[in-house]
N, C-alpha and C positions, 0 to 999 in steps of 0.2 A: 455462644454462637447461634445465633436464629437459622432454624431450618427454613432453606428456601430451595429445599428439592421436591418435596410435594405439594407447593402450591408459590404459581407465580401468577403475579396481580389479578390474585383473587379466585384463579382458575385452579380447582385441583387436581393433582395425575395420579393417574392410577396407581395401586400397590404396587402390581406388578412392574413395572415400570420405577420405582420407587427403591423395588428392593433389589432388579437390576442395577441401579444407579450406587448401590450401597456397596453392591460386590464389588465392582469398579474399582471405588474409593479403598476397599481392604487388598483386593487385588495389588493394587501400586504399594501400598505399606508391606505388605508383603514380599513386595518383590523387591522394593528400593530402602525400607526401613520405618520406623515411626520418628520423625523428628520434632513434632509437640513438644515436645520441653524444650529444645535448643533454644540458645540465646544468641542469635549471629549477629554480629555486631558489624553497624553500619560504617564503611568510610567510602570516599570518592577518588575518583582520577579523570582528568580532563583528558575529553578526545579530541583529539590533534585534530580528523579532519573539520570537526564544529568546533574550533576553535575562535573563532570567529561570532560564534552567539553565546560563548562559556559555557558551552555545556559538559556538566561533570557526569559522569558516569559513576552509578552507587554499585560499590563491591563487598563485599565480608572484606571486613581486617579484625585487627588485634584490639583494639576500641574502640568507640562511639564516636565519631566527628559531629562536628555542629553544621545544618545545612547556615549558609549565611544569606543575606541580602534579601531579595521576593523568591523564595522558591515554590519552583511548581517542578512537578514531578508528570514525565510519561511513561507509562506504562505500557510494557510491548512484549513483544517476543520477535524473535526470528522465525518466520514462514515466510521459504523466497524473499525479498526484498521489499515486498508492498508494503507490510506493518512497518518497516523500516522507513521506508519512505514517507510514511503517512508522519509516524513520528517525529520525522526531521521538520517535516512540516510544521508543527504543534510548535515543537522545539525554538524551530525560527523565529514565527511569531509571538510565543512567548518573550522571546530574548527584547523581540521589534515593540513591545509595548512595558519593557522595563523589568520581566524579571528573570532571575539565575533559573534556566533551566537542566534538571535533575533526571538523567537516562537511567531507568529501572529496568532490565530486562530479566526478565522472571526466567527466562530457559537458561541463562551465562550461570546461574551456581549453582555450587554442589550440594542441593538442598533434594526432600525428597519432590515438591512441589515442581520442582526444576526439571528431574529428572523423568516425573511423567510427562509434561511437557514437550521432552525430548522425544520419549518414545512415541506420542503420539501422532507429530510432526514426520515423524520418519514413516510412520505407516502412510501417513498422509501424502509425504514424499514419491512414496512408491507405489501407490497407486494413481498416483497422476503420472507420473513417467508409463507403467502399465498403459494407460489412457491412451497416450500417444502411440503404442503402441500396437495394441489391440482396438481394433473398429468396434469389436464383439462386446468386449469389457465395458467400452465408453458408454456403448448404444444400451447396454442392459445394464451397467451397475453405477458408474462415474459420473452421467447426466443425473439420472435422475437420482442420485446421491444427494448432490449439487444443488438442486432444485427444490425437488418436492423432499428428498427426506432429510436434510437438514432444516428446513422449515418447520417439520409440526413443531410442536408446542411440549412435546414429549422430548425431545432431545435435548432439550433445556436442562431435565434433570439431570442428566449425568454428569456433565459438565460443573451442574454446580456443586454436586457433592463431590467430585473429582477436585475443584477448585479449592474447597477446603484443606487442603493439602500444601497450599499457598501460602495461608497465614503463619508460619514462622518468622520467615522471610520479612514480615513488614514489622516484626517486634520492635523496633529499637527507632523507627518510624514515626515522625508526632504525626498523629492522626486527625491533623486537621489542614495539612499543608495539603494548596489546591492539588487534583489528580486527574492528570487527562489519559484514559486505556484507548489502544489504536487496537485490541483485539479483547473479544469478552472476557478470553481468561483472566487478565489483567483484571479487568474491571472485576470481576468476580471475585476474586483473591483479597483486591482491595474493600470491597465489601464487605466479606466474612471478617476481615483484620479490623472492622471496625472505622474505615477514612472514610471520614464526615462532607468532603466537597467531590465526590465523584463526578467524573465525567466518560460514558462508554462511548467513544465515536464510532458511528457503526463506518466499514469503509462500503458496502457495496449496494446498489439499490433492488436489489430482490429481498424483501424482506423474508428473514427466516429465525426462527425459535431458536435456532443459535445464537446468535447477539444478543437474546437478553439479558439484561442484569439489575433486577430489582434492586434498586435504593440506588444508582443511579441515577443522572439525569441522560436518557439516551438521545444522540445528538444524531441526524442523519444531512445527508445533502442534496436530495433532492424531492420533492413534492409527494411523489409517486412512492418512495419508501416512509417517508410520515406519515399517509394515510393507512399503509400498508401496519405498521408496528402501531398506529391510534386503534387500530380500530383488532389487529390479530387476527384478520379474516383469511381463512384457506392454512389456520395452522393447527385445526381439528378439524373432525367431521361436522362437531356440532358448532354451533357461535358460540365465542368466549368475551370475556368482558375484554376492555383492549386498557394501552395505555393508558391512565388518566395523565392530561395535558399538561401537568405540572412537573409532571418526567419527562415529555417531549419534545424537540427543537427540531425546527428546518432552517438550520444555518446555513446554508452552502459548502461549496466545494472544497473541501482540503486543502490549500496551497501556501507553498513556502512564502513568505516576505521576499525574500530576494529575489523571486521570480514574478511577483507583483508591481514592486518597485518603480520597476522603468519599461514596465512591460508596452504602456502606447508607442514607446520609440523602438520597442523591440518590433512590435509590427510594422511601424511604417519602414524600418529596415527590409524585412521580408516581404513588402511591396517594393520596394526599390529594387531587391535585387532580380525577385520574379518579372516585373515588366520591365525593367532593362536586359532582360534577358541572358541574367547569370547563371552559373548554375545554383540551382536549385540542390536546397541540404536538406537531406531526409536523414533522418536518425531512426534508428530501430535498434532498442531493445531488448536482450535475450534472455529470458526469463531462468529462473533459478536451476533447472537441470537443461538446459536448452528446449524447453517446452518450443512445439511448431516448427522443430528445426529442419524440417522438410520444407517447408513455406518459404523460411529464412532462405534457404539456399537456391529457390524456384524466383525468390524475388531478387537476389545478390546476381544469378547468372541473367536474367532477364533487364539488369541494369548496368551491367558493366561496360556496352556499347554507349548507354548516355555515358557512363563515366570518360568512357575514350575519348568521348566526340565534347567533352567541356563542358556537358548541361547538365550532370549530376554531380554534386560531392556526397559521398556515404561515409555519415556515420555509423557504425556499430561497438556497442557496450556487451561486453559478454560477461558479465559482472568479474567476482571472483570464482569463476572455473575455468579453470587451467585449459581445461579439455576441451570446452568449447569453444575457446579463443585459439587452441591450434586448430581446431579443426578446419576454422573458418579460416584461419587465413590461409590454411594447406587449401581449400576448396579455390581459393580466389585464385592462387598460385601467382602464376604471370602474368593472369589475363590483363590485368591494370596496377596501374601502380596506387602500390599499397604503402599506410604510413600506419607503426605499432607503436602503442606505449600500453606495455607488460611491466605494471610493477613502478610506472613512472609519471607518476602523478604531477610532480613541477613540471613535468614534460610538456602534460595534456595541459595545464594551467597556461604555460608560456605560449601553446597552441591557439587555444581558444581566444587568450587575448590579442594575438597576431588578426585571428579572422573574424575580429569583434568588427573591425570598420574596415578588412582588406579582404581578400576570395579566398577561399578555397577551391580544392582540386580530390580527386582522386576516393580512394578508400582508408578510413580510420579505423584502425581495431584497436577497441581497448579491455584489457585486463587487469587488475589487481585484487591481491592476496588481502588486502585490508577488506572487510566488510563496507565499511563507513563509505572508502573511496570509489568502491565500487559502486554502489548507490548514488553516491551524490554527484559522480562522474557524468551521469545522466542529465543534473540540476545542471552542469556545469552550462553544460552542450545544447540543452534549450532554448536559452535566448539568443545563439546563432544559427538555431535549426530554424528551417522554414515549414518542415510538416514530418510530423513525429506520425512512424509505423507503428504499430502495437496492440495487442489480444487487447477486448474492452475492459480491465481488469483496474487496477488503481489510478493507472496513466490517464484513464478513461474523462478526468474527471480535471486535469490541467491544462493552462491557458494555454495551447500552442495549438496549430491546425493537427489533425489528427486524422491518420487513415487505418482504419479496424481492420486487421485481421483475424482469422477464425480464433472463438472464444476456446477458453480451457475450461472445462466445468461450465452446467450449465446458466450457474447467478450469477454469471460474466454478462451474457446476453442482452439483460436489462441494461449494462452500464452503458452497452451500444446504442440500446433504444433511444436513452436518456441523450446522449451528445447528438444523435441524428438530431432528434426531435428538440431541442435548447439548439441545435446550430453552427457548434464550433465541429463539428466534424464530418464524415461520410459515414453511408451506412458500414456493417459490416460483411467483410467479402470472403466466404467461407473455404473458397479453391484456392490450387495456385494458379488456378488460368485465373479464376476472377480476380483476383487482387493484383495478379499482374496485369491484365485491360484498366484497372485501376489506375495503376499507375501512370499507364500510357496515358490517362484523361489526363489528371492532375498535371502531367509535365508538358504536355500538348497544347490543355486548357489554359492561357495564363491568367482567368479572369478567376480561377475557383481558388485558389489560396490568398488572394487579396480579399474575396467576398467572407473567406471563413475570419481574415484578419479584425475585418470592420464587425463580425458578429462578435467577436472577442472582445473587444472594446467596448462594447454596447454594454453587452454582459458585466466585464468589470465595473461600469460607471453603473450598475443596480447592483454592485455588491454579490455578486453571483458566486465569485470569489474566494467571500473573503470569510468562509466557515472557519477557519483554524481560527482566526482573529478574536470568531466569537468562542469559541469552546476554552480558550483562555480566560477570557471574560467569562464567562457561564462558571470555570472551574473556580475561577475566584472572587467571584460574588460581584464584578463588577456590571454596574448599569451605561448601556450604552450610549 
């Protein structure tokens, strides 16, 4: 296995920092066990709600199964829903251009690679919940976490000798089937193990030392983060050598196929129904422990009067937490009439396709206990939303009108910069008074969600898009 903790492209890190990175790595063996020898043998199982694009899901069994057909493999984890989302993305478009794609989730076994993973996530977990909680925390430890100290170029190493911890997992793996990672670990894992057609899709545009993964090709989506990862500036004190060009892509945006599709007739929908003067569907949101749930609730009661009066329908996705989905609809109570599907996914399916070409009304909550459904309950609801609420975080980066609310962490920020300044969106509005005056434009204004419509189209027709499409093609050597 090539050491690639004390020197990334070219640049080298200190001892100290080096032999930080080492404890780490023995730390976790320590704690969860050494599984270097194991031999976990690969099989699959098809996930029902991508059912739709065949995608199998790779698990340990009792023998080796054969991938069959074109397989390309994503590589992910669970943290909150964005790498999942990102993935299904990949997933899609792999399927929309011909081949079987293969869901890898490095955190789902009982490996030790898996289980730091877990623990890591949960640290990670808690102190973003922290965040929201403390002004104190945010302002001195969580920002600029975020920001500048996942960025240097030093944090690189931990991660990658941590990531070695991975390579069991990919044993029984041919090492040359295409590989798309929606999070470095992934991509890092897949590296040490030796897979030949990496693909690291970075998701977020502040470039930082965390998404590296040498031998890679690192794929980004917007302008502003390729020059950022070319060139490695602001990720030491001193200059470092950057990418060389042949590891780096500016593909565009992330986005599923099926939200591409028929997307010009999705807008001239959401012009129809804004200048005939329907109501308007705002969908928002609610991020993995109910991140912003204070904003959520300052924007739900500041709209419940459009709800009454016929000018707004709301969506809201509370993914799979139980607890955030009572809470919200105890909050809403009587004020308007509310429709639930808890756990009822034909529900929201039969829903959706009712107000594909007819109105909606009122307030939506949804919840389910499936991962997958929770997730893509979101893909469902977009091409009948007319402007998606949402922190500038993965959502940041998909075809629908988009209104920002206050970021979580501070490499969200850039994702806001980026949609202001490309077009499909509004700035971001960090109160709850501002983002609710927000609102009041938007549903007031009815000329601003047709003009974000028309920028949307524009975008699409330059391929602004259609980044999954390529990181498929990039993962499997196709020329476009």
């Amino acid at each position: 296995m090539k050491d690639r903790t004390s020197v990334i492209f070219g640049n080298e890190i200190d001892a100290k920092t080096v032999k930080a990175a080492e404890k780490s790595k023995a730390k976790y063996i320590k704690k969860f066990g050494d599984d270097s020898g194991a031999d976990y043998k690969i099989a699959f199982k098809p996930i029902d709600t991508l059912s739709s694009m065949g995608v199998q899901n790779i698990v340990f069994g009792k023998e080796n199964e054969e991938f069959t057909g074109r397989p390309l493999i994503v590589g992910n984890i669970r943290m909150g829903f964005g790498h999942y989302r990102i993935s299904i993305a990949m997933a899609s478009c792999a399927a929309a251009l011909g081949f079987t794609p293969y869901w890898l989730d490095l955190a789902s076994f009982d490996a030790t690679g898996s289980k730091m993973i877990r623990d890591q996530n949960d640290l990670y977990s808690l102190a973003s919940r922290i965040s929201q909680k403390s002004k104190l925390f945010n302002k001195l430890v969580w920002e600029p976490l975020n920001s500048e100290g996942f960025k240097k170029i030093t944090y690189n190493a931990k991660d990658q000798k941590n990531s070695e911890l991975l390579v069991p997992i990919f044993k029984n793996i041919p090492k040359d089937i295409p590989y798309i990672a929606t999070h470095v670990w992934p991509s890092q894992g897949a590296i040490h193990a030796g897979m030949t057609h990496v693909v690291n899709a970075i998701p977020d545009n502040w470039p930082m030392g965390l998404h590296l993964s040498e031998g890679a090709m690192h794929v980004v989506q917007t302008p502003f983060a390729y020059l950022g990862y070319k060139t490695l500036s602001g990720f030491a004190k001193k200059p470092l050598k950057g990418i060389p060009g042949e590891y780096i892509r500016d593909v565009g945006c992330f986005v599923d196929h099926e939200l591409l599709v028929n997307l010009e007739e999705d807008n001239r929908k959401r012009r129809d129904r804004v200048e005939s003067g329907k109501a308007v569907r705002i969908l928002m949101n609610v991020g993995g422990a109910g991140a912003g749930g204070k904003m959520f609730e300052a924007m739900i009661d500041h709209l419940i009067p459009y709800v009454k009066s016929g000018r707004v329908a709301l969506f809201l996705n509370t993914g799979d937490h139980e607890g955030v989905y009572d809470h919200f609809v105890s909050h809403i109570g009587d004020r308007a009439p509310v429709r639930t599907y808890k756990n009822d996914y034909d529900g929201l399916l039969g829903y959706v396709a009712e107000i594909k070409d007819g109105d909606a009304d009122g307030i939506t909550v949804i919840c389910n206990d499936d991962i997958f459904r929770a997730v893509y309950s979101t893909n469902l609801l977009m091409p009948v939303s007319d402007l998606l609420v949402t922190k500038p975080s993965e959502l940041a980066y998909y075809p629908i009108p988009k209104l920002y609310m206050k970021h979580i962490g501070g490499h969200e920020v850039y994702g806001a910069i980026h949609g202001r300044e490309f077009g499909d969106s509004t700035d971001e509005y960090p109160t709850e008074k501002s983002v609710c005056e927000a609102l009041d434009r938007v549903l007031t204004d009815r000329e601003l969600i047709p003009h974000l419509c028309d920028r949307i189209d524009e975008l699409k027709a330059q391929g602004y898009y259609d980044g999954a499409y390529e990181c498929v093609r990039l993962a499997a050597g196709i020329e476009k």
